[in-house]
N, C-alpha and C positions, 0 to 999 in steps of 0.2 A: 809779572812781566807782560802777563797778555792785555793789561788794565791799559798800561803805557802804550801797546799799540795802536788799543780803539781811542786812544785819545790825541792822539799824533795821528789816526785817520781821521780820524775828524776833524781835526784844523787843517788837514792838507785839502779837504775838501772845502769848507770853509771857505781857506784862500783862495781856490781855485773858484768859488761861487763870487768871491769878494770884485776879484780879479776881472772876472765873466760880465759883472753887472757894474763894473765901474767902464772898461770896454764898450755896451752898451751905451752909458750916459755920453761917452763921447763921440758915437760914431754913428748912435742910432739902428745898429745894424741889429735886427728883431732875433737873430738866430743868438745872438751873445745873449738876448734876456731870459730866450728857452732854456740855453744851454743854463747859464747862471741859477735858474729857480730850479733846476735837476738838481745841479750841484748844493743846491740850499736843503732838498731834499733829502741828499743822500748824509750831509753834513749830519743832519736831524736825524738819519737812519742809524750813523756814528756815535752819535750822543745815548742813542736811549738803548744800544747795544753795552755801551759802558756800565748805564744804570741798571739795563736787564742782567747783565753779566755780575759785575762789577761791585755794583753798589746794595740791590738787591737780588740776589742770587733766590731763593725762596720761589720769587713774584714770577712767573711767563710772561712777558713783553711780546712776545716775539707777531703777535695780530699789530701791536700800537707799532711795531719799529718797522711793519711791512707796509703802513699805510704813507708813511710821509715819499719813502724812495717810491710808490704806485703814483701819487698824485705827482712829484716830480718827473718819471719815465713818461708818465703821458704826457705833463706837458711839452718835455723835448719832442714827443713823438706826435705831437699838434703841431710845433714849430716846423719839425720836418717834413709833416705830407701839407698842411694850408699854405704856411707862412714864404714857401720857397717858390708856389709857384705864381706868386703877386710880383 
C-alpha cells in the first residue's frame, strides 16, 4: 500500500510541475518556472523514494533522493530572494 502512495506522490507532483511550467510558457511569469523546476524536483525525490523503498529495499538512496528536492528548494529559493525584486 505504501508503494501506491509514493507513486500517486509523485505524479501529483508531477502535475503540479507539469501545470507550473506550462503556466510559465504562457504568461512568462519567472516565479511559475521556479516554482515548476521545485516541483520537478521534488516529483524526482517521489520516484526514487518508490525505487529506495519499493523496488530496492536492500540499496540506501536516501543521499541520491536528497539531492534532486536540494537543487529544486534552492532554486525556488533563487526565484524568491533575486527574481522578485526585478
Amino acid at each position: 500500500m505504501a508503494n501506491v502512495v509514493y507513486i500517486l506522490c509523485a505524479l501529483t507532483s508531477f502535475a503540479c510541475a507539469v501545470l507550473l511550467l506550462r503556466g510559465f510558457w504562457n504568461t512568462h511569469v519567472r516565479l511559475l518556472l521556479w516554482s515548476g523546476l521545485a516541483f520537478l524536483g521534488m516529483a524526482l525525490n517521489n520516484l526514487l523514494l518508490f525505487v529506495d523503498l519499493g523496488v530496492v529495499p536492500t540499496v540506501d538512496l536516501a543521499v541520491w533522493r536528497a539531492v534532486p528536492v536540494l537543487v529544486g528548494l534552492a532554486l525556488l529559493l533563487y526565484g524568491l530572494v533575486w527574481e522578485e525584486g526585478r
